[in-house]
BATOR-645651 format. One line per field, with one value per residue (C-alpha): residue number from 0; x, y, z. Coordinates in nm, 2 decimals, decimal comma, padded with zeros to 4 digits. Example, Ala and Ser with C-alpha at 12.3 -4.5 7.8 and 13.67 -1.06 7.14 Angstrom:
BEGIN
pos <- [0  1]
px <- [01,23  01,37]
py <- [-00,45  -00,11]
pz <- [00,78  00,71]
//
This chain:
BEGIN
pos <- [0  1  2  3  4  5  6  7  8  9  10  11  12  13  14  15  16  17  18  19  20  21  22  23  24  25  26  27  28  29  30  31  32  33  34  35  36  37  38  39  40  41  42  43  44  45  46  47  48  49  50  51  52  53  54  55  56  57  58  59  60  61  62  63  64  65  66  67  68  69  70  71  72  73  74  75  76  77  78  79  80  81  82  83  84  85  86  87  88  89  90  91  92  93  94  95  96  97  98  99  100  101  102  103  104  105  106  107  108  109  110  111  112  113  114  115  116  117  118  119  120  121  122  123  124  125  126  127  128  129  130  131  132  133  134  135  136  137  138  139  140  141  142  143  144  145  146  147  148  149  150  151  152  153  154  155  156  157  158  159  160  161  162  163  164  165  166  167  168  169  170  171  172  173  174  175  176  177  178  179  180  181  182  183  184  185  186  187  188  189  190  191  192  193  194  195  196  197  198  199  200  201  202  203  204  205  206  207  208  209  210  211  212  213  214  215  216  217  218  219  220  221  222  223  224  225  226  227  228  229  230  231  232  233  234  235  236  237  238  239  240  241  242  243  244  245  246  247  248  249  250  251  252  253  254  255  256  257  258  259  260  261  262  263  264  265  266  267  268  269  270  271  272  273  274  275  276  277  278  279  280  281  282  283  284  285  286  287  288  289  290  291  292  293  294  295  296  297  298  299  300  301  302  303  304  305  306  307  308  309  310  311  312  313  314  315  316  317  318  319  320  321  322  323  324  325  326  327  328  329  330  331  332  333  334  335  336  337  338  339  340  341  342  343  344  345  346  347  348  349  350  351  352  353  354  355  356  357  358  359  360  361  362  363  364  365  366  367  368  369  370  371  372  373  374]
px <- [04,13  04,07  03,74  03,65  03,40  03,31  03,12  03,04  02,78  02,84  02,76  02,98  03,29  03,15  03,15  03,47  03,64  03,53  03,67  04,02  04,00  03,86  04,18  04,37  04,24  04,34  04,09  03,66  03,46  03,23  02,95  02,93  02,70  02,60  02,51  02,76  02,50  02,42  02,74  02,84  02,51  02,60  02,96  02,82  02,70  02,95  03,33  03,54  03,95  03,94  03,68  03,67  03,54  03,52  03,50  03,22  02,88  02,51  02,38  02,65  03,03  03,33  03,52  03,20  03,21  03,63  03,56  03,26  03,42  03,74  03,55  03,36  03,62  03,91  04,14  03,98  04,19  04,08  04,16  04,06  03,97  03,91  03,91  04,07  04,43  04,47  04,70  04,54  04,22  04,46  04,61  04,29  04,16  04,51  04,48  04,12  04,27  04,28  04,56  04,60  04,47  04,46  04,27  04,06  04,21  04,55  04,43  04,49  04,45  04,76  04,77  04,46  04,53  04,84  04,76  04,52  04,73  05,00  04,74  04,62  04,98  04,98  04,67  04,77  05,09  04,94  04,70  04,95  05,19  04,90  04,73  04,95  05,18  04,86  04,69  04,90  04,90  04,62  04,72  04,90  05,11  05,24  05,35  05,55  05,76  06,06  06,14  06,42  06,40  06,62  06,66  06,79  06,97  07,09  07,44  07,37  07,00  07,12  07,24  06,77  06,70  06,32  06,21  05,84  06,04  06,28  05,98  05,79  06,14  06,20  05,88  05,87  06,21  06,09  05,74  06,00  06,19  05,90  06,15  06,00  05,75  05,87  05,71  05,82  05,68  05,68  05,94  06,27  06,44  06,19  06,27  06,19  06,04  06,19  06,05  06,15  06,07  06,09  06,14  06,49  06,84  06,97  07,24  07,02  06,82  07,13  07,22  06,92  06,90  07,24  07,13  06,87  07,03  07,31  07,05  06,88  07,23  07,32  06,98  06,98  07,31  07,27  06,90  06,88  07,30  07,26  07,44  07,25  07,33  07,13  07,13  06,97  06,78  06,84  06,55  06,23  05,89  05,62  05,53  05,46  05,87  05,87  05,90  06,20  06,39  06,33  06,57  06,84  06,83  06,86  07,15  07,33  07,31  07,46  07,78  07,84  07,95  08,30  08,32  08,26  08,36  08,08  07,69  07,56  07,56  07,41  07,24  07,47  07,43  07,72  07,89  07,88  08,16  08,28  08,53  08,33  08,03  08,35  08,44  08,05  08,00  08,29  08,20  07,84  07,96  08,26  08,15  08,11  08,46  08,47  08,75  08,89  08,75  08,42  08,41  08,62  08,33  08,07  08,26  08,25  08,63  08,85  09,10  09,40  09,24  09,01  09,36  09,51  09,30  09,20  09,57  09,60  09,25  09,35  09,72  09,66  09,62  09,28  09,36  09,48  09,16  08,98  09,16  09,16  08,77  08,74  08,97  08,73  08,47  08,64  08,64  08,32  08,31  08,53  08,33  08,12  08,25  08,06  08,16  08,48  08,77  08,64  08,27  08,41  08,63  08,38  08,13  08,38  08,48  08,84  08,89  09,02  09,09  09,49  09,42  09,27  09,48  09,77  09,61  09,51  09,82  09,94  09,72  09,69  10,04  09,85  09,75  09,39  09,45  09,59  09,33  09,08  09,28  09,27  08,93]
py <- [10,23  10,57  10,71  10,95  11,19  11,29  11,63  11,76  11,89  11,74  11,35  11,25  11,40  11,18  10,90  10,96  11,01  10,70  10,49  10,67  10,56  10,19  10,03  10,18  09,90  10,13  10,38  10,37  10,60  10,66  10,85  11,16  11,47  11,67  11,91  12,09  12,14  11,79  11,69  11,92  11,74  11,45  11,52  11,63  11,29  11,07  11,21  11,07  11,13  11,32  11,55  11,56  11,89  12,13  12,44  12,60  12,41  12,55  12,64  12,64  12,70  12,51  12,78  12,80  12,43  12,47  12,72  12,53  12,20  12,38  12,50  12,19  11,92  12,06  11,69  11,63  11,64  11,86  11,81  12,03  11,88  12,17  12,25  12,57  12,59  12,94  13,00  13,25  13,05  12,75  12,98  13,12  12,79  12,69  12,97  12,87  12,53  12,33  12,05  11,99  12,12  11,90  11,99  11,73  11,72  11,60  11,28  10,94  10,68  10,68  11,05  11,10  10,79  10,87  11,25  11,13  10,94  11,24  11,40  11,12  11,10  11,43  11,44  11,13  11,33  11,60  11,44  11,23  11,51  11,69  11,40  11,11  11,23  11,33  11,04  10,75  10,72  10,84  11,17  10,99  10,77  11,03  11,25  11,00  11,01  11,23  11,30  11,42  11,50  11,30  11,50  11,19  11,29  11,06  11,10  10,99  11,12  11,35  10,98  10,94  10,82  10,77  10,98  10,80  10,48  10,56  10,70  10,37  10,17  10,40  10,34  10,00  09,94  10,25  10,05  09,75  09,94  10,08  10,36  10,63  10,77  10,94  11,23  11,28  11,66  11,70  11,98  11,97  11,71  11,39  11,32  11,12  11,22  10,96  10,87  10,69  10,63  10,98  10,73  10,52  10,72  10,96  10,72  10,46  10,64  10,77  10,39  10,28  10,57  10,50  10,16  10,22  10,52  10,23  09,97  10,26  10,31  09,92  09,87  10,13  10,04  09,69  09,72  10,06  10,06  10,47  10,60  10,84  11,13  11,17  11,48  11,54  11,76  11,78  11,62  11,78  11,67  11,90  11,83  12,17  12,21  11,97  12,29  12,44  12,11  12,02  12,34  12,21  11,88  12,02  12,24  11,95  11,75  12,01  11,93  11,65  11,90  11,95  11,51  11,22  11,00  11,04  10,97  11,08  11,44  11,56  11,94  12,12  12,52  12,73  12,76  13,12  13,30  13,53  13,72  13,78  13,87  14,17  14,29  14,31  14,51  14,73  14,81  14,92  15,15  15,29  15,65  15,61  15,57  15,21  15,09  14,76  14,63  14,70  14,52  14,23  14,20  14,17  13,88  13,73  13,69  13,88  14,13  13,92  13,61  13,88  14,07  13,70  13,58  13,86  13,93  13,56  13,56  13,89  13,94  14,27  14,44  14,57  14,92  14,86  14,70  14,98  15,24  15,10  15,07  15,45  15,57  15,36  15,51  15,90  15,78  15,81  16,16  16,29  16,28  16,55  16,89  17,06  16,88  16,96  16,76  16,84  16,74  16,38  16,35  16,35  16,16  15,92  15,83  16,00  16,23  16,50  16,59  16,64  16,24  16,17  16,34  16,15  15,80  15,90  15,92  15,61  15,38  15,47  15,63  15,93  16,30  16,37  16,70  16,44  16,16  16,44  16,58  16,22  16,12]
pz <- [00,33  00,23  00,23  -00,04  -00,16  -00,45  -00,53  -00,89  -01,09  -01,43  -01,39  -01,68  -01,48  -01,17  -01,32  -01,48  -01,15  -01,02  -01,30  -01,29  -00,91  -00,95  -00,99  -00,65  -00,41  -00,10  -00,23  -00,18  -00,29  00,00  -00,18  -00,44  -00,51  -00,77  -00,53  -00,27  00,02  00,01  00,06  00,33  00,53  00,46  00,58  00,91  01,04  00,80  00,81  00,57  00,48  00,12  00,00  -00,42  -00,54  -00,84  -00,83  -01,05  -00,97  -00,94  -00,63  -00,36  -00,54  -00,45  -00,26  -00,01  -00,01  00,09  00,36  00,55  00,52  00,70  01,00  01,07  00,93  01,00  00,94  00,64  00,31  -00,01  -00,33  -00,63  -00,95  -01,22  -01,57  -01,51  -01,55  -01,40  -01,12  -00,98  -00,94  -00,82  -00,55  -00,39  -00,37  -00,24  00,05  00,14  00,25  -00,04  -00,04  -00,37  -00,69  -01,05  -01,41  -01,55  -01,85  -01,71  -01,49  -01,51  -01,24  -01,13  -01,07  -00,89  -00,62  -00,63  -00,53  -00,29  -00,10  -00,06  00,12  00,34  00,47  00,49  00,71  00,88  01,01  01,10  01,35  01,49  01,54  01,72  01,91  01,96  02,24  02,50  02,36  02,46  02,76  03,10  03,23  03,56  03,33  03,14  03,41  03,55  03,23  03,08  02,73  02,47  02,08  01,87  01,54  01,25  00,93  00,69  00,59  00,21  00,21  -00,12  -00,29  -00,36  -00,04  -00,06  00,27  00,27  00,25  00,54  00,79  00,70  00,86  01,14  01,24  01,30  01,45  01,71  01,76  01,82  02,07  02,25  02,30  02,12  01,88  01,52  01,33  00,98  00,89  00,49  00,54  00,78  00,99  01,09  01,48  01,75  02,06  02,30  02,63  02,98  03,31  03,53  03,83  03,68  03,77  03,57  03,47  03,39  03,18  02,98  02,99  02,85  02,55  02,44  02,38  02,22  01,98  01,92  01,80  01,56  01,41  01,39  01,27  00,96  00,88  00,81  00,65  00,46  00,42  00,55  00,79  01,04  01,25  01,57  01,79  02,09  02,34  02,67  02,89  02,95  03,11  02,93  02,54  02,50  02,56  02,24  01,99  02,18  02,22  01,88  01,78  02,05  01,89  01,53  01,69  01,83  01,49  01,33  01,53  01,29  01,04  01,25  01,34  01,11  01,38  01,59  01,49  01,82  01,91  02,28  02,30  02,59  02,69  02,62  02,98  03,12  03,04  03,32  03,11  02,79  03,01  03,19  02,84  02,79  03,09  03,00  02,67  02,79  03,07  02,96  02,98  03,36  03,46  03,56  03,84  03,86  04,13  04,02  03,70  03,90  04,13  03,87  03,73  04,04  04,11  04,32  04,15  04,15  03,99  03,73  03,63  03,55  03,37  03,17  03,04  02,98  02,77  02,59  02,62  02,75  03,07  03,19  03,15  02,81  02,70  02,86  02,71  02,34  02,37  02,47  02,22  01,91  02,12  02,06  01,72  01,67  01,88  01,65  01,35  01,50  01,49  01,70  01,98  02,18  02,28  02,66  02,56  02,43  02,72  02,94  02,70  02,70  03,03  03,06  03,36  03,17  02,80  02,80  02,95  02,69  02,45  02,58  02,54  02,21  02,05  02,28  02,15  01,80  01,72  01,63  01,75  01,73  01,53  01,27  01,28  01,25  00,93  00,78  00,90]
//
């Protein structure tokens, strides 16, 4: 049930409220107030989900009423009922910490309940996001477990898949499980933070989530006819890590764009690349004059293995490489006048400038006195 109150100086817009809400049976009406300051006291000893207000009343205004009710209620839902249908008003009470904002003159029954039960989800996701995962279990249970974010899409979600609908589903076949817990935010992927026994082997516990991912697919399949994606995070044993591995499990899912043979897509770290990571190195020291074996050795291979590898990554020979990156980087020189060809010969990491006149026109089929002209 949720619990409601309703504050408003004009008693004929009370009472009118309470009618538009008498026909929602998951709705009471805990108490209302013609006066804000009552209500806020009687809100400090009786907390309830949805707070009812207007916005112009004597004594204590409806924006005070906002801001208080924030600082000492911080989970409890606000929804503005107003005759004003200014946006302006509407968006300062919106950035007060309003929820949700409707003019009298535009309810119905339906509307209202229906508003107020957005915002009790809402509210409802919000403190189970926050709370549930520390909540669940005593502090020496849950550091004997091990987690991983499983990001869901639906394949046909754009075909009206009702999201509220689809949570509601997940929800209990996850609670059937006893695999995992989901969160549903209103905007971006929902997921599951899944959870297992720090103590079983690692292959048992891949065994065990594979099993379970294959029952979640089986299982929407043949009840919801929707195919789903899953992607996944690597393990981690902190929930404050649950931010960061959400992103590597929204990262994995969005494998599926390049494989529609697959449904389950694992986060994995881009291997270190020893060669990129040389042509990095180059690139950043190139006006020192760098020898072989010293960019060999900061990829970590001997020069043999380095100078193979490299021409078969890049079809070219290191000193080529080298020598087309200094000449982009005279280039550049060039543009500036003042400078002379000595000047960007050293800048640029060639011994002398008649060297670097001579690779010039090597690697670009040019002189510089005629790049210069053209350039």
């Amino acid at each position: 049930m949720i619990e409601v109150v309703i504050v408003d100086d004009e008693m004929l817009s009370r009472i009118g409220i309470q009618t538009l809400l008498d026909g929602a049976r998951d709705v009471h009406i805990r108490q209302t107030f013609e006066d804000a300051s009552e209500a806020l006291s009687y809100l400090k000893g009786n907390p309830v989900d949805i707070l009812l207000t207007d916005l112009e009343m004597t004594g204590m205004q409806g924006m005070d009423l906002i801001r208080k009710v924030k600082v000492q209620h911080a989970g409890m839902g606000i929804l503005i009922l107003s005759c004003h249908n200014d946006f302006n008003y509407a968006r300062e009470a919106l950035e007060v910490g309003a929820d949700g904002y409707l003019l009298k003159h535009e309810l119905n029954g339906e509307r209202l309940s229906g508003e107020i039960r957005k915002i009790y989800e809402k509210k409802s996701r919000s403190r189970f996001q926050d709370e549930s995962i520390q909540r669940r279990a005593p502090r020496e249970e849950r550091e004997s477990l091990i987690y991983r974010i499983g990001v869901i899409r639906f394949c046909q979600e754009e075909n009206g898949l009702d999201r509220k609908m689809a949570a509601h589903f997940l929800e209990e076949l996850l609670s059937g499980y006893g695999a995992g817990t989901l969160f549903a935010p209103a905007a971006g992927d929902m997921f599951i933070v899944f959870q297992a026994d720090q103590g079983l082997a690692d292959c048992e516990r891949q065994e065990n989530f594979a099993a379970v991912a294959a029952c979640l697919k089986e299982d929407t399949e043949r009840i919801m006819s929707q195919q789903i994606i899953l992607g996944v995070s690597r393990e981690f044993e902190r929930t404050e890590e649950i931010p960061e591995r959400y992103k590597e499990a929204s990262r994995a899912a969005d494998e599926a764009a390049s494989s529609t043979e697959k449904y389950l897509f694992f986060y994995h770290e881009e291997p270190f690349d020893e060669l990129k990571a040389a042509m990095d190195f180059i690139r950043d020291h190139l006006e020192e004059g760098l020898s072989l074996a010293e960019i060999a050795k900061d990829s970590n291979m001997s020069v043999p293995s380095f100078c193979k590898k490299f021409k078969a990554r890049t079809g070219k020979t290191l000193v080529q490489y080298v020598n087309e990156q200094k000449v982009e980087m005279v280039k550049t020189r060039l543009s500036d006048r003042s400078l002379s060809l000595a000047e960007i010969a050293e800048q640029t990491g060639f011994s002398n400038e008649n060297y670097m006149v001579r690779v010039f026109k090597k690697v670009t089929g040019s002189t510089i006195t005629d790049y210069r002209k053209t350039n």
